[in-house]
N, C-alpha and C positions, 0 to 999 in steps of 0.2 A: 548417566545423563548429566549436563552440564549445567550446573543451575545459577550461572552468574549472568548478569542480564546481559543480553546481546548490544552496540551503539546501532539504533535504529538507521542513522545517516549512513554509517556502514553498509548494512546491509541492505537498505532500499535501494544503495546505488545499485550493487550487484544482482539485484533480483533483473530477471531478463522477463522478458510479456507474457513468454508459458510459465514461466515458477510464481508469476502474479498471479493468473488463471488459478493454479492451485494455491498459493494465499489467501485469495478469497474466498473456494469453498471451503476451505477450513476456521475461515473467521465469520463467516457465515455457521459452522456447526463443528463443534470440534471437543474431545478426541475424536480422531475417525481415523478407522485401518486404511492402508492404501488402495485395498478392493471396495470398498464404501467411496473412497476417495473417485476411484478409474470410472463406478457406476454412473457417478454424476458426473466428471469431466467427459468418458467418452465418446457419448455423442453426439454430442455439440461439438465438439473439436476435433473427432474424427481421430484420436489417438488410442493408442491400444495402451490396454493395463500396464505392459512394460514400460511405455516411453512415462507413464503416471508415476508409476515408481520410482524412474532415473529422476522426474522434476525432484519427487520430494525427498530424496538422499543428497540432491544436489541441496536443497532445501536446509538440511542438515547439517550439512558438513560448511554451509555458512550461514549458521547460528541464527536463522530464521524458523526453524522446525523445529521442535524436541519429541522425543520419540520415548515409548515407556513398554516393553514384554507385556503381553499379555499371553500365557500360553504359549502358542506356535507364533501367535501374531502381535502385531507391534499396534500401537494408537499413534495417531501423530496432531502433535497442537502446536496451534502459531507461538514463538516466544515473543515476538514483535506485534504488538496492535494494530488492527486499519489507521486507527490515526495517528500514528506516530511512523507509518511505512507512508503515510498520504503526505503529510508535514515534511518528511526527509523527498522524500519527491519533489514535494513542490516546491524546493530549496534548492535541490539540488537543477531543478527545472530552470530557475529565475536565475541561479548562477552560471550556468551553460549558457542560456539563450540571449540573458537581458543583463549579463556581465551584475549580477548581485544588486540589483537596483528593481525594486517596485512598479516604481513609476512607469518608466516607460512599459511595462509590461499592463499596467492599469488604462493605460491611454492608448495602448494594441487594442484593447476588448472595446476599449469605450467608441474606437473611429472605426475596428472593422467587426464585432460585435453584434449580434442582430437582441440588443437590449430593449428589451417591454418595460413600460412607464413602472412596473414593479421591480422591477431587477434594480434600474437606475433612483427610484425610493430606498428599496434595500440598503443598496452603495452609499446612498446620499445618506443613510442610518447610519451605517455603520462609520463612515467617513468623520460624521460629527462626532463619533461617540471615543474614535479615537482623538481626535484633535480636545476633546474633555480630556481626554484623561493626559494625554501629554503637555495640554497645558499647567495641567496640577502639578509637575517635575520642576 
């Protein structure tokens, strides 16, 4: 097992929307064999055992899974956290879409957005609290 930390931005780009499906039941509960794994994926997704186990070796072999023997059977745990697969996402999102800029991505939500008077408090929170703190720089 390979136990140097994986770069999350790496690997978040590569993860594809069924290797995310299995990221999340595993950061949701984990270690778990890939038949604990298939249980919960499939139903809802309508995949058989086999294709569960192609996500999470593909999972593996780029450094988002670690895998440890147990007996005949293997455990498998995210090396990657939800929030730091969520952060590389949503970086890797803003640089794709909105060419590495914010803004204009904050003023997408804000004019097509369906915002309640608490979302736009929220925003209007957090908005100040960074203009504190980068005013202190």
């Amino acid at each position: 097992m390979n136990h140097d930390q994986p770069d999350p931005e790496t690997v978040a780009q590569r993860i594809t929307e069924a290797e995310w499906r299995v990221m999340e039941a595993l950061w949701d509960r984990s270690p778990r064999t890939a038949a604990d794994l298939a249980a919960d994926l499939c139903p809802a997704s309508g995949w058989s055992e086999r294709t569960v186990k192609t996500l999470v070796g593909r999972l593996v072999k780029k450094g988002a899974v670690s895998f440890e023997a147990l007996g005949k059977r293997y455990l498998y745990a995210p090396r990657i956290s939800r929030g730091e697969c969520v952060m590389a996402e949503g970086k890797s999102f803003v640089e794709r879409v909105f060419g590495g800029s914010t803004k204009p991505l904050l003023a997408h939500f804000a004019r097509e957005g369906e915002l309640s008077a608490d979302d736009i408090r929220e925003l209007r929170e957090l908005l100040d609290d960074l203009e504190r703190r980068e005013g202190g720089r």
